[in-house]
Legacy VTK file of the C-alpha trace (Angstrom):
# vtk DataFile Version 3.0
C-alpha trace
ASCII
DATASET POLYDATA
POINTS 198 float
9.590 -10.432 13.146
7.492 -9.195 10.316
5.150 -6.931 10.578
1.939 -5.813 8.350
2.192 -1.911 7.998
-1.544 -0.891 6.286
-3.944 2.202 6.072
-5.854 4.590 4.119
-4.567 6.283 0.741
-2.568 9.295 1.271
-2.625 8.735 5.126
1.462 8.797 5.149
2.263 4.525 5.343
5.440 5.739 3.141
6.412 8.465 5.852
6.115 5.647 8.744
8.022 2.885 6.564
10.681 5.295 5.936
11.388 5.791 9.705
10.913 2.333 10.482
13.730 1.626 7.599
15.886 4.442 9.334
15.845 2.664 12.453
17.041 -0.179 11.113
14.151 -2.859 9.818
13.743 -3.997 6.083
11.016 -2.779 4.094
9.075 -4.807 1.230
6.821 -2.335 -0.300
3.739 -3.908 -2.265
3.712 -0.295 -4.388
6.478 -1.101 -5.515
5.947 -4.790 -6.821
2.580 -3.397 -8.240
4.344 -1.064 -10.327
7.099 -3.771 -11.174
4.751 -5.981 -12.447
3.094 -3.298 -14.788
6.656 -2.966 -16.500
6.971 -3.439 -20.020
7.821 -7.589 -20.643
5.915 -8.703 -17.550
2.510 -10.904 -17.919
0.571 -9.100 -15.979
1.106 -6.088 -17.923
0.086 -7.695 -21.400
-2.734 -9.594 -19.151
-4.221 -6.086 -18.607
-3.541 -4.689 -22.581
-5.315 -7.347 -23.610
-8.464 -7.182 -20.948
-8.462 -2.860 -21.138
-7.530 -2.513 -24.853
-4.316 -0.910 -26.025
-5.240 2.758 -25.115
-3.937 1.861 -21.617
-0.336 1.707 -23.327
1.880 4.385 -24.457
3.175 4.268 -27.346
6.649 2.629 -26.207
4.545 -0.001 -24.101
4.719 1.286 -20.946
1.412 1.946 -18.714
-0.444 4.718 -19.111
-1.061 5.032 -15.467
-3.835 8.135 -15.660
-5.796 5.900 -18.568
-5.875 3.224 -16.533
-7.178 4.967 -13.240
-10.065 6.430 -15.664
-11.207 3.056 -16.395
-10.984 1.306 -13.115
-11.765 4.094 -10.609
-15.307 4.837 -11.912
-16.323 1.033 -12.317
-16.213 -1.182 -9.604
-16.171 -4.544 -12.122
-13.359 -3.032 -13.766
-10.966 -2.493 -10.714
-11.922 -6.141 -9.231
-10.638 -7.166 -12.886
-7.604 -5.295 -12.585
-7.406 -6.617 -8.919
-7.885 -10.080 -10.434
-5.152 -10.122 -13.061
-2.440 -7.798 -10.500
-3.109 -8.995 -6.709
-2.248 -12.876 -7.179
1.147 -11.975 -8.507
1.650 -9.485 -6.306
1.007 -11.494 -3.175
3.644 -14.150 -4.274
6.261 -11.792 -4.605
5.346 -10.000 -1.206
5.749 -13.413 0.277
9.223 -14.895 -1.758
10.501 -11.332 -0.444
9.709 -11.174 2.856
10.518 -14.951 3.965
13.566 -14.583 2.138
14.872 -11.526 4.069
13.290 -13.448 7.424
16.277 -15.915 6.628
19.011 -14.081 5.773
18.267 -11.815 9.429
15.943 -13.072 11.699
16.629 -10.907 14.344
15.792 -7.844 11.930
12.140 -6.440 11.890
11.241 -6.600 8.345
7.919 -4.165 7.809
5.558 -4.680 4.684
3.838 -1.712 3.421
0.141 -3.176 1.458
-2.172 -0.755 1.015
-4.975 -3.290 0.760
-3.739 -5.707 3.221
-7.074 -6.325 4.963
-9.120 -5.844 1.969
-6.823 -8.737 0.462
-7.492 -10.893 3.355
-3.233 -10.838 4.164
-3.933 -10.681 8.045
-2.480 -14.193 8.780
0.457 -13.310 7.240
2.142 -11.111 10.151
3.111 -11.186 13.904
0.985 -7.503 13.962
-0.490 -5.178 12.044
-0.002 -1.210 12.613
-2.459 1.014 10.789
-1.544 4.346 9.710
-4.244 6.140 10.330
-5.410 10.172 9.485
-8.979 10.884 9.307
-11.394 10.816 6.190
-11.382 14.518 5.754
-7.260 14.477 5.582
-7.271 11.673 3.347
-9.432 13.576 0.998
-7.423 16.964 1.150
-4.255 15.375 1.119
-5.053 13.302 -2.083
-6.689 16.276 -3.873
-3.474 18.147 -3.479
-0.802 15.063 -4.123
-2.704 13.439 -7.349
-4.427 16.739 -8.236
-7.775 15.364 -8.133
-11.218 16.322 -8.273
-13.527 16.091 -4.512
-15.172 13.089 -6.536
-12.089 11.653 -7.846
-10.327 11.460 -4.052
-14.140 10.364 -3.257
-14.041 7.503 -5.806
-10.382 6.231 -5.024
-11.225 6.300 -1.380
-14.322 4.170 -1.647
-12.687 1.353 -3.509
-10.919 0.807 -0.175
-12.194 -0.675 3.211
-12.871 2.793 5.423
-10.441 4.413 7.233
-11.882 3.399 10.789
-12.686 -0.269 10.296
-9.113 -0.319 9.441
-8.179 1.727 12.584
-10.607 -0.832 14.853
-8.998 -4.417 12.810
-4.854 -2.725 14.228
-3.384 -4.080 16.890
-1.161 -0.535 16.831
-2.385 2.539 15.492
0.279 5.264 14.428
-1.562 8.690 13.978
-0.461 10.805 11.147
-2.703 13.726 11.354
-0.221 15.722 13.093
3.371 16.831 12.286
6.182 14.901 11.571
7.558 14.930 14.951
4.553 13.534 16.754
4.972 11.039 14.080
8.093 10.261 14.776
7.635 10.178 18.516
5.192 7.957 18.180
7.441 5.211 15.715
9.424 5.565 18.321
7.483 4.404 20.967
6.279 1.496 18.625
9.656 0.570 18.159
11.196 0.588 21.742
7.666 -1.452 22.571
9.110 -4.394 20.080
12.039 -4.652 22.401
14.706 -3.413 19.059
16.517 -0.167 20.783
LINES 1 199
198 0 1 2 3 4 5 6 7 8 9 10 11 12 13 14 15 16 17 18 19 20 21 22 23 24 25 26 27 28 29 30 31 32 33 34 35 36 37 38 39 40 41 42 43 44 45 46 47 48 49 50 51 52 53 54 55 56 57 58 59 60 61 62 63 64 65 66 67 68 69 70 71 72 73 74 75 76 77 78 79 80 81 82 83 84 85 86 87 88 89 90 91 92 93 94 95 96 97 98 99 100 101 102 103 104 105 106 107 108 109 110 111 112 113 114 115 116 117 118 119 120 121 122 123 124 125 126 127 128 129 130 131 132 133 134 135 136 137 138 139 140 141 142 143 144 145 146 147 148 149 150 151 152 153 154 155 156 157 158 159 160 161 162 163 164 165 166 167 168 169 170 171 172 173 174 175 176 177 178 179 180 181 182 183 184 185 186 187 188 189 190 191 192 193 194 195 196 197
């Protein structure tokens, strides 16, 4: 079975994936393939050099993560660009990955975390889709505090996303992370033994 795992930034999908994995179920996390494909020697990286200029590079090629938020975050034509030239390649991988571990164990549940899995229209993809949900205020203070941002920063990075509670309506389970990590783990848990996998 493969399930969608989605919700806001800095609403704690890594926390949730993690104790899925410790139960036992794969993880493909589209993070990580984002940042892959940003690696020095991979298309989309030079795709993006060439569309945002050089000053997106350091000098030994590799992204320049913070330049590149600058840009993107405070122009919505930009990010769609950037969105343009990362998300196809993205997707593919998420896909080649996930099918392939679907083979090699069926019986295993095999969760992939995507951010923007309803903004990318990725819904028909899985058997479910579980939203990790905290609410907007959380989101904010929790982002301020991890990425050090400015109130209009965390402001700007959460609008470029579909809102926290049209993705909590679109779940068909809803994991709350506004509490501690117990409650969160009580309530994976309960997800879990729900799927039949204890």
């Amino acid at each position: 079975m493969i399930i969608g795992l989605t919700g806001g930034i800095a609403s704690g999908k890594s926390t949730v994936s993690a104790l899925l994995v410790n139960k036992g179920a794969r993880l493909v996390d589209a993070d990580v393939i984002a940042r892959e494909v940003m690696l020095p020697g991979h298309e989309v990286l030079a795709a993006a050099a060439k569309q945002f200029g050089k000053e997106i590079l350091f000098p030994d090629g590799t992204l320049n993560r913070a330049k590149l938020g600058e840009i993107v975050f405070q122009d919505p034509v930009a990010l769609q660009t950037l969105n343009n030239l990362t998300h196809p390649a993205i997707r593919q991988e998420i896909k080649d990955r996930m099918y392939s571990m679907e083979q090699e164990e069926p019986k295993r549940l095999i969760i992939v975390d995507i951010p923007l899995l309803f903004e990318s229209g990725l819904e028909t993809l899985f058997h479910e889709i579980v939203v990790v949900y905290v609410p907007r205020e959380m989101q904010i203070a929790r982002l301020m505090e991890r990425n050090r941002l400015s109130l209009e920063e965390a402001e700007a990075r959460l609008n470029a996303q579909m809102d926290i509670e049209q993705k909590r309506n679109k779940a068909d389970y809803i994991i709350d992370n506004s509490g501690d990590l117990a409650y969160t783990e009580q309530q994976v848990a309960v997800f879990w033994d729900r799927l039949g996998l204890s």
